[in-house]
C-alpha positions, 0 to 999 in steps of 0.5 A, a space after each residue: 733452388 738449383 742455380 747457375 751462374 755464368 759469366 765472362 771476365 776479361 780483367 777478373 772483376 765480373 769473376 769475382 762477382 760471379 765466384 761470390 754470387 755463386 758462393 751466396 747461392 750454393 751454385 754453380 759456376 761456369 765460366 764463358 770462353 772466348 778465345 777472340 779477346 786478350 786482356 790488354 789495350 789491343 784487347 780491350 779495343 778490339 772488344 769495345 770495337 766488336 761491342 759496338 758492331 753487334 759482333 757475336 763471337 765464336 765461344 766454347 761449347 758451354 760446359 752444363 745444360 742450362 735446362 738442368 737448372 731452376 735459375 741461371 745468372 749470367 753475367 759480364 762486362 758492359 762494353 761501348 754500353 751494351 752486355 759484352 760480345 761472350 755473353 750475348 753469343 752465350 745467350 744466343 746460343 742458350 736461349 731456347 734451353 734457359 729456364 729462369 734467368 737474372 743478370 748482373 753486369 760490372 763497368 766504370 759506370 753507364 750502358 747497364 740499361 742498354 746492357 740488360 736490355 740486350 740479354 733479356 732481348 737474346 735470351 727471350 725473357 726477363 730477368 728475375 732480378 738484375 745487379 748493376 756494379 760501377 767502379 765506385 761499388 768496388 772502390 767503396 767496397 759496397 760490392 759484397 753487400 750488393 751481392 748478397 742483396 741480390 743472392 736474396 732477392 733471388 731465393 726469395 724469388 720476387 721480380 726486380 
């Protein structure tokens, strides 16, 4: 299967997912960016703010064709419960070339419901599968085994 995986991280956790997903699944990888965001508090305030407001900010152009691929996995951060600001104008702008798609999300723990919800609304179809991490998967170092749960249930092509 050839895959993508697209993400956005601000702190470089939701990277660190993605880097693995895409080890996991012998693709790609593509990172969203988004000039308008700085890590730090102005920063993280100003996303959560932006979040809340339903603010789809100007990214750079993606780097691949999204259509060139059998799957794409995007993912991102949980902001003020919902899919951060980068990933909704990344599925935006993508939507009509997106084939298969799956999601996963990082945060300190609740809007994944919401979150998905969202991207699967902008990016026009549902998810193939969909991976949630808190906080506590990564503290309890449950992270890589969740991942590699995901990667399979991706190859093995089964609805989540």
């Amino acid at each position: 299967m050839r895959a993508l995986v697209v993400c956005y991280s601000l702190t470089g956790t939701t990277r660190r997912v993605a880097r693995a997903l895409a080890s996991e699944l012998g693709a790609e990888l593509e990172e969203i960016r988004c000039p308008r965001y700085r890590p730090g508090l102005l920063g993280a305030l100003r996303a959560g703010h932006d979040s809340w407001r339903g603010l789809i900010p100007e990214i750079e152009p993606p780097a691949n064709d999204p259509a060139q691929y059998e799957l794409v996995a995007v993912g991102g951060p949980v902001w003020a419960w919902n899919a951060c600001t980068p990933v909704r104008a990344y599925l935006t702008r993508t939507a009509a070339r997106l084939p298969a798609v799956a999601f996963f999300a990082t945060a300190g723990g609740a809007g994944f419901e919401r979150a998905f919800a969202t991207m699967a609304a902008l990016a026009g179809r549902q998810p193939a599968a969909t991976l949630a991490l808190t906080a506590e998967h990564f503290k309890e170092g449950k992270d890589p085994a969740a991942i590699a749960a995901f990667a399979a249930e991706l190859r093995r092509g089964r609805p989540a």
